[in-house]
C-alpha positions as CSV (number, residue, x, y, z in Angstrom):
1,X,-22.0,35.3,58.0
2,X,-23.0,31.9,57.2
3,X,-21.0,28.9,55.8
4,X,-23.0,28.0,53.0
5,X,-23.5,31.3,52.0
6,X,-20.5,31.9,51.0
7,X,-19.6,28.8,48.3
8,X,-21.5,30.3,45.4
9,X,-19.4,29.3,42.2
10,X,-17.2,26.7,44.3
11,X,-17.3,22.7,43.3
12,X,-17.2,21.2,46.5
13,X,-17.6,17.7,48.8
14,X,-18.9,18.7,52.4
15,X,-18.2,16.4,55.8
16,X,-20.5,18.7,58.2
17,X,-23.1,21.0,58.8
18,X,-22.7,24.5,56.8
19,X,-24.0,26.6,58.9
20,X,-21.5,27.5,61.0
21,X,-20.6,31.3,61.8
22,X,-17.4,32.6,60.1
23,X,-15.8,35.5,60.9
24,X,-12.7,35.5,58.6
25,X,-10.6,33.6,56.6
26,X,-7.1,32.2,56.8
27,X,-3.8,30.3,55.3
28,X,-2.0,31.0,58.1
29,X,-2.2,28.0,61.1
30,X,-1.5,30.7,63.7
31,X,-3.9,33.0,63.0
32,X,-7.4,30.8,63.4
33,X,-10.4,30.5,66.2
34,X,-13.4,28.4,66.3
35,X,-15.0,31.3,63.6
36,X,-12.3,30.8,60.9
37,X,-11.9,29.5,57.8
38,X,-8.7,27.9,57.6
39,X,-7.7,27.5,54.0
40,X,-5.1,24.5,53.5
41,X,-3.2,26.4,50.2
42,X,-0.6,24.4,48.8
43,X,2.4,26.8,49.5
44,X,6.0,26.6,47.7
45,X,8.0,25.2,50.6
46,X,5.1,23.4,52.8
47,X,1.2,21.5,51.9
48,X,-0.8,23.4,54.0
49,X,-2.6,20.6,54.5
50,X,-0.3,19.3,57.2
51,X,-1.4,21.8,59.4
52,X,-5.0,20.9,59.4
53,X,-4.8,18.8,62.6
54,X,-2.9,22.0,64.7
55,X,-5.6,24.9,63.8
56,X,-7.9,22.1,65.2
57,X,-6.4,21.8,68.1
58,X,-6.5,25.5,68.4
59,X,-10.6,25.6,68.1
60,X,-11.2,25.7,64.4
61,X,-14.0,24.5,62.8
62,X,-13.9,24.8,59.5
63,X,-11.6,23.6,57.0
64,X,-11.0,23.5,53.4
65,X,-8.5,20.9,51.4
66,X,-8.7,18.9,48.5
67,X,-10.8,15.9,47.7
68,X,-8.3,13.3,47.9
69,X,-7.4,14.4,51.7
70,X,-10.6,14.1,53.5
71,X,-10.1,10.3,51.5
72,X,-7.3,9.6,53.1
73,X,-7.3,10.7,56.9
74,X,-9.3,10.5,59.6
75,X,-12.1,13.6,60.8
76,X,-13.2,15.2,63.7
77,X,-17.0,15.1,64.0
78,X,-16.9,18.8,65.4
79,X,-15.4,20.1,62.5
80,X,-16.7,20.9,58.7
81,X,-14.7,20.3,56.1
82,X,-15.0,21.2,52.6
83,X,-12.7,18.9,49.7
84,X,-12.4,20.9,46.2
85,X,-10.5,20.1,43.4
86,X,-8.1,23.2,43.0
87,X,-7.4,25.0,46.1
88,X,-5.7,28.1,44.9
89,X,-8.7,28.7,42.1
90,X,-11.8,27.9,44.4
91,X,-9.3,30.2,47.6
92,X,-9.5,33.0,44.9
93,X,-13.6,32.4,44.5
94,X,-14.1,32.1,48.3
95,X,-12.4,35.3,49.2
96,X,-14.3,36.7,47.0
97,X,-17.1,35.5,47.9
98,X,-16.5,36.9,51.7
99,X,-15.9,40.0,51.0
100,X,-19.3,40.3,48.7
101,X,-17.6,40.0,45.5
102,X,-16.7,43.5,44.9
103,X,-15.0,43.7,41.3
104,X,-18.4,42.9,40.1
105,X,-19.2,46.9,40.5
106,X,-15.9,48.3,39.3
107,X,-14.3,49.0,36.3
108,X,-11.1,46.7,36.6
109,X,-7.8,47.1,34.3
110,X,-5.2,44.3,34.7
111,X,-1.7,44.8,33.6
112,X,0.8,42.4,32.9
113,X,4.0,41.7,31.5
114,X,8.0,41.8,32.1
115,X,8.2,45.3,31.9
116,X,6.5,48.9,31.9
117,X,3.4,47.5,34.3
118,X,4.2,50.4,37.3
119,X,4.2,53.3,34.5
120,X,1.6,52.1,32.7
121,X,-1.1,51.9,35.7
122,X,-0.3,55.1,36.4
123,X,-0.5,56.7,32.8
124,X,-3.9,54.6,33.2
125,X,-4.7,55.8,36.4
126,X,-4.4,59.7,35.7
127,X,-6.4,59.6,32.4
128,X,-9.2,57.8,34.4
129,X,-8.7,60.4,37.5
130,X,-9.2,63.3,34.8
131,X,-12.5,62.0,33.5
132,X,-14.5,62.2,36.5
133,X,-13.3,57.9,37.8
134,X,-12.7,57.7,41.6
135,X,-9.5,55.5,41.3
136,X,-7.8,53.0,43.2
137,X,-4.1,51.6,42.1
138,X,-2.3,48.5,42.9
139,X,1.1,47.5,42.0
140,X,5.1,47.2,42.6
141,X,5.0,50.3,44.5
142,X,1.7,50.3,46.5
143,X,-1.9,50.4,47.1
144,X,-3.1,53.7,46.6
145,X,-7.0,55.2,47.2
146,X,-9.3,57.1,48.8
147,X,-6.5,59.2,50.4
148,X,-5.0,56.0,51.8
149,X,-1.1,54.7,51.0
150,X,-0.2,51.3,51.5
151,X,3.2,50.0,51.1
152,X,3.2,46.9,48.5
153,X,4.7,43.8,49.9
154,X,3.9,41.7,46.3
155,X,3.3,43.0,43.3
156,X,-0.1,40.9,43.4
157,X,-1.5,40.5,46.9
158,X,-2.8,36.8,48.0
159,X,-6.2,36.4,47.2
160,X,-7.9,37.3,50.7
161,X,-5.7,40.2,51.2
162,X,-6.7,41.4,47.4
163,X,-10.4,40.8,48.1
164,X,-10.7,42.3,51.0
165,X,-8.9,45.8,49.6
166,X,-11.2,45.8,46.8
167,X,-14.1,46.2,49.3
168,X,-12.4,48.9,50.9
169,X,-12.1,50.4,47.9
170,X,-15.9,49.7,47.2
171,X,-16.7,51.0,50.9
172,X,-14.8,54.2,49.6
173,X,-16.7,54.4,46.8
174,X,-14.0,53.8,44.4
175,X,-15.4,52.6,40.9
176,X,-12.6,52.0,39.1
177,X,-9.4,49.9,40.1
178,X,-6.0,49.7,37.6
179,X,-3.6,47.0,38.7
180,X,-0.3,45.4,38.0
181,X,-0.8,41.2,37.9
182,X,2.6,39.5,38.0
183,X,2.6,35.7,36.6
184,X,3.1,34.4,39.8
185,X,-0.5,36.1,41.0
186,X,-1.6,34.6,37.6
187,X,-0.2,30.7,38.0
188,X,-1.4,31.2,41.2
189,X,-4.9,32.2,40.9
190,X,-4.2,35.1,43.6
191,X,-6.8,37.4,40.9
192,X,-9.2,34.4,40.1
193,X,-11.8,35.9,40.9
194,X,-11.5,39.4,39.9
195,X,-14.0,40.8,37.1
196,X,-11.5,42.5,34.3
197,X,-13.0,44.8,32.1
198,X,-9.6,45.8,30.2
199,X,-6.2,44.2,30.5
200,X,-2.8,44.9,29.1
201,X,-0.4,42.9,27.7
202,X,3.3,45.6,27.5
203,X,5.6,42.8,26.7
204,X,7.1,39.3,27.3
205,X,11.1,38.9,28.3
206,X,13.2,36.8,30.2
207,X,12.3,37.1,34.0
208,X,11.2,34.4,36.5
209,X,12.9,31.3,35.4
210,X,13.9,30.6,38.2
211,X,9.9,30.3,39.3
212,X,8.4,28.9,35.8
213,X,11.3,27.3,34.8
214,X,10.6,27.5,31.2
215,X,9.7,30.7,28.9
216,X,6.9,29.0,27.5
217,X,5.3,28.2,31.3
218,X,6.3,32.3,31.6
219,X,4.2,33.2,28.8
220,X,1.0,30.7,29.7
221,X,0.5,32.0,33.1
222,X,0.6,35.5,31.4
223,X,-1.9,34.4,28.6
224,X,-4.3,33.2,32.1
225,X,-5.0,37.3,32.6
226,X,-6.6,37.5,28.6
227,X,-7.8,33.4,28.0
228,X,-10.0,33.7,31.3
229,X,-11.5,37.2,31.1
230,X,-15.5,36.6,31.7
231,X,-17.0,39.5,30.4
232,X,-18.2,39.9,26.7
233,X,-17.5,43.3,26.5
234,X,-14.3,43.2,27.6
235,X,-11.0,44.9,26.0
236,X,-7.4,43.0,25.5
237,X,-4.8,45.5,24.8
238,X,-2.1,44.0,22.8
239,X,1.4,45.2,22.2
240,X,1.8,44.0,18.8
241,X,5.5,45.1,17.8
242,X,6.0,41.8,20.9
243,X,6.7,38.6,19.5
244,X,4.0,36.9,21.5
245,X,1.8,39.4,20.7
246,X,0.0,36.8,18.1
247,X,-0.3,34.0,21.1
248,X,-2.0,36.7,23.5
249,X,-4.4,37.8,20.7
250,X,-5.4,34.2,19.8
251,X,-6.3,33.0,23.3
252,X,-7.9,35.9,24.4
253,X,-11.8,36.6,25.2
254,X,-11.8,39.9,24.8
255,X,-12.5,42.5,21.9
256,X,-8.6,43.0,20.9
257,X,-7.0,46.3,20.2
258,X,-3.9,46.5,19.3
259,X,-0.7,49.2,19.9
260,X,2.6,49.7,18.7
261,X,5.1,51.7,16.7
262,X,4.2,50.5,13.2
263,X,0.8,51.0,10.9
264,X,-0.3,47.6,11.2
265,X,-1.2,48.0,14.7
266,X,-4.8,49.6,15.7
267,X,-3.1,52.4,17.5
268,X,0.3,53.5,16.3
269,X,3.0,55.9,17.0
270,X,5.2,58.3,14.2
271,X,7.0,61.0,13.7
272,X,9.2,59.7,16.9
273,X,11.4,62.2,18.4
274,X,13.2,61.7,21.2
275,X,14.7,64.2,23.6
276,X,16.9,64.9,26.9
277,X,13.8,66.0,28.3
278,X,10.7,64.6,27.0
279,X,9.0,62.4,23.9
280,X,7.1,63.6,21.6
281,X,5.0,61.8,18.5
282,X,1.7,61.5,16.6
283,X,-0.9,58.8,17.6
284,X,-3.0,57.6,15.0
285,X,-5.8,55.4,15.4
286,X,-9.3,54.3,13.7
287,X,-11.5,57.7,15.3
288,X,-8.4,60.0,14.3
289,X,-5.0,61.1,15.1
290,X,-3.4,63.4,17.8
291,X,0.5,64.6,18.5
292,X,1.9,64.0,21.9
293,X,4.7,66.1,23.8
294,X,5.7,63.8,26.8
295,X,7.9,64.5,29.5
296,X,8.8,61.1,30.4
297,X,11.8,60.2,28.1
298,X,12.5,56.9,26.2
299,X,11.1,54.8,23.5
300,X,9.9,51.9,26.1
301,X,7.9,55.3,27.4
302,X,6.1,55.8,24.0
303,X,4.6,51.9,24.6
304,X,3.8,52.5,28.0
305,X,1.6,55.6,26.9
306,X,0.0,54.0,23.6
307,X,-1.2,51.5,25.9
308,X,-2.6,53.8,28.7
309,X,-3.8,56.0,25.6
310,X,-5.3,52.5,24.2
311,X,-7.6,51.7,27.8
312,X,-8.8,55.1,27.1
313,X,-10.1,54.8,24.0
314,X,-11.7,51.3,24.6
315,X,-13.5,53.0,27.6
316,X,-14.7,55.5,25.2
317,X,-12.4,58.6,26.4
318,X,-11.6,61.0,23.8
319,X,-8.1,61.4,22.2
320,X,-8.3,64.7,23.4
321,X,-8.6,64.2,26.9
322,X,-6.3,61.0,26.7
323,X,-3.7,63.9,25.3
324,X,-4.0,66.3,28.4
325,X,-3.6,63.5,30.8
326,X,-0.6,61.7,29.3
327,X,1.2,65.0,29.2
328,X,1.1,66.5,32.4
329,X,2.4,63.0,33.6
330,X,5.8,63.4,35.2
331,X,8.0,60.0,36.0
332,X,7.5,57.7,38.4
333,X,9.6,56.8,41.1
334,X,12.2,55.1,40.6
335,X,12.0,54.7,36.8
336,X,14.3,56.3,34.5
337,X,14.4,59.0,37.8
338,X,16.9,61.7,37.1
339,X,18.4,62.5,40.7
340,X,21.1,65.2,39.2
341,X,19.7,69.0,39.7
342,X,19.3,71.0,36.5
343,X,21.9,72.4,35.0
344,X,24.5,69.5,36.5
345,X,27.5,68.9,34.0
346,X,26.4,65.3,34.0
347,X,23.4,63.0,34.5
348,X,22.8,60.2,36.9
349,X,19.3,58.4,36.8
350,X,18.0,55.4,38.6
351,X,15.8,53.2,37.3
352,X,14.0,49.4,38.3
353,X,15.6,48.0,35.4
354,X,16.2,44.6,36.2
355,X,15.6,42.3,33.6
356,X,18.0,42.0,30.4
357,X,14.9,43.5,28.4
358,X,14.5,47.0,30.8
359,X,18.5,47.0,31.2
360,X,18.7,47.1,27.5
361,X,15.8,49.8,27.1
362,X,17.3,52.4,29.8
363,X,21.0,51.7,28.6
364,X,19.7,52.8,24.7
365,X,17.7,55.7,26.1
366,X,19.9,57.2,28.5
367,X,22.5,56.9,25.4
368,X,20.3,59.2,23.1
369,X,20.5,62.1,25.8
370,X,24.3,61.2,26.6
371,X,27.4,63.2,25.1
372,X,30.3,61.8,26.3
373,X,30.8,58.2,28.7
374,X,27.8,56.4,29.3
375,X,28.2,54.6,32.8
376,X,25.9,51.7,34.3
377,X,26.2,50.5,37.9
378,X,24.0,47.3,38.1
379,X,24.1,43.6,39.8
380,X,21.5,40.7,39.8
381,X,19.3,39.3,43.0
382,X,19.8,36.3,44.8
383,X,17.8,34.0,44.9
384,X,15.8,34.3,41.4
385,X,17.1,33.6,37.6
386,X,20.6,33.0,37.4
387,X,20.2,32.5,33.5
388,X,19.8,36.4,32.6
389,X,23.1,37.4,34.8
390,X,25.5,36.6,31.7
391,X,22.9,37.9,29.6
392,X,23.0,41.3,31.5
393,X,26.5,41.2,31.9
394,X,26.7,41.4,28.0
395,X,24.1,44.3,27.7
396,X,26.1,46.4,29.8
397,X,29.0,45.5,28.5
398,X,27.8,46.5,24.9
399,X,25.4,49.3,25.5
400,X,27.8,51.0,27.7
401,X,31.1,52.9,27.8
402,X,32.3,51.9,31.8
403,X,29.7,49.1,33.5
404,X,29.9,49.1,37.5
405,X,29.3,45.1,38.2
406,X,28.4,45.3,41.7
407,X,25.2,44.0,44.0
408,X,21.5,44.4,44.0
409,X,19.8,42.0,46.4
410,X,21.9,39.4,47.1
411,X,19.6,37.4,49.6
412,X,20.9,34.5,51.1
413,X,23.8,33.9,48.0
414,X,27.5,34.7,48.0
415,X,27.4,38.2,46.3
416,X,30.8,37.5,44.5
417,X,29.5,34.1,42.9
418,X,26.4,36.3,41.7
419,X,28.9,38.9,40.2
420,X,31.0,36.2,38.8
421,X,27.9,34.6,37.1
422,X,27.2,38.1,35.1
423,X,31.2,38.6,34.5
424,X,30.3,35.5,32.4
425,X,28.8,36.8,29.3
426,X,31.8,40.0,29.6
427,X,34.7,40.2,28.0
428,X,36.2,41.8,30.8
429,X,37.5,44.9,29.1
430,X,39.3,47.0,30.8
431,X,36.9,49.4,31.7
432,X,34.7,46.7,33.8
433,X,35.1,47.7,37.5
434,X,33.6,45.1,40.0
435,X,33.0,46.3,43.4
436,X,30.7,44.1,45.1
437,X,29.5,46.7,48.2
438,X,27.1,48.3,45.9
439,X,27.5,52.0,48.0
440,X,31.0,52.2,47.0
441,X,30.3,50.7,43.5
442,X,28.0,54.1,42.9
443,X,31.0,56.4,44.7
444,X,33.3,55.3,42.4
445,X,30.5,55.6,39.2
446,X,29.7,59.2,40.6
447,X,33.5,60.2,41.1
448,X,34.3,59.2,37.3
449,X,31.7,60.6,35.8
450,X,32.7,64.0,33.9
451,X,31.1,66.6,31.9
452,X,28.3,65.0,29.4
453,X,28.9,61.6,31.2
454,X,25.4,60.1,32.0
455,X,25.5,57.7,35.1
456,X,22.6,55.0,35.2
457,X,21.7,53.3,39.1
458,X,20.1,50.1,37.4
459,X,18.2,47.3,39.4
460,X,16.4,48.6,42.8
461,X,14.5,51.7,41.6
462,X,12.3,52.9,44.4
463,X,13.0,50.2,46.5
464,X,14.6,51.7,49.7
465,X,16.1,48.4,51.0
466,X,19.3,45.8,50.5
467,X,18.4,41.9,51.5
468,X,21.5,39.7,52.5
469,X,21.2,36.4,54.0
470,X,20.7,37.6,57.4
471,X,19.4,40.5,57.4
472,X,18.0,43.8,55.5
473,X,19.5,47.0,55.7
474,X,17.7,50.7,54.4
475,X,19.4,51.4,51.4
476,X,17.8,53.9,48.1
477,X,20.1,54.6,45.4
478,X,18.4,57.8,45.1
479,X,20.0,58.4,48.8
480,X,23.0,57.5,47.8
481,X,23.9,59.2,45.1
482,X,22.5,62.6,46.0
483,X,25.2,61.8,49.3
484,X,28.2,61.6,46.6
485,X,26.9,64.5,44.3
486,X,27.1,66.9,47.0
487,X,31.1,65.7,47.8
């Protein structure tokens, strides 16, 4: 293709010709030739800009940067290059762009917030699948369509890697695409571009400090998902029991409808009961009401399904059909997963929880199901927030009868400073144990537990991996503990 047919929607200055031949597009100096873009992103440890003179050298003829740089240095005659104001926004439009802007034909569902985004797609995902939607899902766990698997290296892929799935999906005929969008992808602009018909707003708590620094930077580059959505018809679905729940309503574009567990919400749940092995209450909303019996456990679980129930009914599903989707859902990997056999004397689930939020929700859910000695085995990653360790520390302290301090990813930090940091907010009881190798810290959880105990494997989910500083090992909890249970 063209050059300049592919800057529709992009403010730009131009030193060249535009009508060179492209082929692809890149941010990544070692990966160009004389038919690739080259992208100069601003990147977190380096200005991509400083590369511009090396993919040059390597044959490139095309090159986009801001304004202010083709100011300030000197340019090769052979080589086009195009100055814009906001690189991440107008990379988001560009990719885009290459790939024939495919979210304009699909129906696209955005979900974001701390927690609950993984379950909820794929509540979302099923009740569209049951209705006749050829889906395509991307998230924590994967890209998933069309028969095709793809492990998830981000929760949000970069722009051009987004882009060019989505016309996969479109060259697979998939129509309708639910997503998880993370508020780095959001800050970012990594989904700039993308069309939203429906996004989802779970809930907002302490996570990613370390990246945004402050909760209310958190919160804005959340509120970018619901203050930027382009089409009128569009839905914002609003957890309204949240306490930002108000900010995410006011800025947002779209037609709200709101969820929660209390009658001043647009869709609410009573007549909660909670069970060992399922959930079950009545929906209510403005075309009627409908009981649910769940099998996915916990109250965070009763949000995750108002909210897939909620994108249902905006899209014009019936309640009915909404009802027979949500309850044939099983779990999902890695969250609140019970690895013990039926019948076991005692429980041991493993969930993602890794955020002082989700660590307090599984701790009070596995409680309602527990008999005797509720024990949690969890740690904090490197490398990320080291304000919510203490805060964490606490909650498992508290919500628990025999917390298992140990590791989770400790990445290229001293594991026993990280532990120390969440011994912090503990009153180091005697029933802390600290063991910092985190296979032994689940032996010894396992080996204590007794009849009626319930054992919760909190912080790594589905992920089957442990990062140190140099180097990454396999590693599933899941693994591991089915290893002890059979000793």
């Amino acid at each position: 293709m063209i050059l300049k047919d592919i800057l529709g929607n992009i403010d730009f200055t131009c030193n060249g010709t535009l009508e060179k031949e492209i082929t692809e597009i890149s941010t990544d100096s070692r990966n160009v030739n004389k038919n690739t873009i080259y992208f100069a992103l601003l990147g977190t440890k380096t200005d991509g800009q400083n590369f511009i003179n090396d993919v040059i050298e390597k044959g490139c003829e095309v090159v986009f940067c801001e304004k202010n740089w083709l100011k300030e240095n000197t340019l090769n005659s052979n080589v086009t290059y195009i100055g814009v104001e906001n690189r991440q926004k107008d990379f988001a439009q560009l990719s885009s762009n290459f790939y024939s802007n495919p979210t304009k034909d699909m129906i696209m569902i955005g979900v974001t917030g701390t927690n609950g985004k993984t379950t909820s797609t794929h509540l979302i995902e099923n009740i569209l699948k049951d209705n006749g939607k050829n889906t395509g899902i991307i998230g924590t766990l994967y890209s998933r369509y069309a028969g095709k698997t793809i492990t998830a290296k981000f929760t949000t892929p970069m722009a051009n890697e987004l882009q060019k799935t989505f016309k996969d999906m479109k060259d697979n005929n998939v129509d309708s695409v639910i997503m998880e969008v993370s508020s780095h992808a959001l800050k970012q602009y990594r989904v700039g571009a993308c069309n939203y018909k429906v996004v989802v707003f779970s809930n907002l708590t302490q996570d990613h400090l370390d990246y945004h620094h402050t909760f209310d930077d958190y919160r804005e580059s959340k509120g970018i998902l619901f203050s930027e959505l382009s089409d009128e018809n569009s839905f914002s679905i609003i957890n309204r029991d949240d306490p930002s729940a108000n900010y995410f309503s006011e800025i947002s574009k779209g037609k709200v409808i709101t969820y929660g567990l209390n009658d001043n919400a647009d869709i609410y749940a009573s007549n909660i009961e909670l069970k060992m092995d399922g959930t079950s209450f009545l929906v209510t909303t403005k075309k009627g009401s409908i009981q649910l019996d769940l099998i996915l456990v916990g109250k965070f679980n009763i949000y995750n399904s108002l909210s897939a129930l909620a994108v249902g009914y905006a899209l014009g599903i019936s309640l009915e059909d909404c009802k027979k989707s949500l309850e044939k859902t099983s779990g999902i990997a890695g969250r609140i997963e019970i690895v013990t056999p039926k019948g076991h004397p005692f429980t041991v689930v493993v969930d993602y929880a890794h955020t002082p939020d989700s660590l307090e929700n599984i701790l009070k859910s596995s409680r309602e199901f527990t008999k005797n000695n509720l024990i949690c085995v969890f740690g904090c990653g490197g490398d990320r927030d080291r304000t919510k360790r203490p805060i964490m520390g606490g909650i498992a302290e508290k919500l628990s009868d025999i917390p298992v301090v140990t590791s989770d990813n400790p990445r290229t930090e001293d594991p026993d400073f990280i532990i120390s940091q969440i011994l912090e907010g503990m009153n180091n009881n005697a029933n802390i144990i600290v063991e910092v190798d985190r296979k032994n810290a689940i032996k010894r959880a396992i080996e204590s537990a007794k009849d009626g105990d319930t054992v919760v494997i909190a912080g790594k989910g589905h992920e089957d991996y442990q990062i140190f500083k140099d180097k990454t090992i396999h590693f599933d909890d899941r693994e591991i503990a089915r290893e002890f249970l059979k000793k």
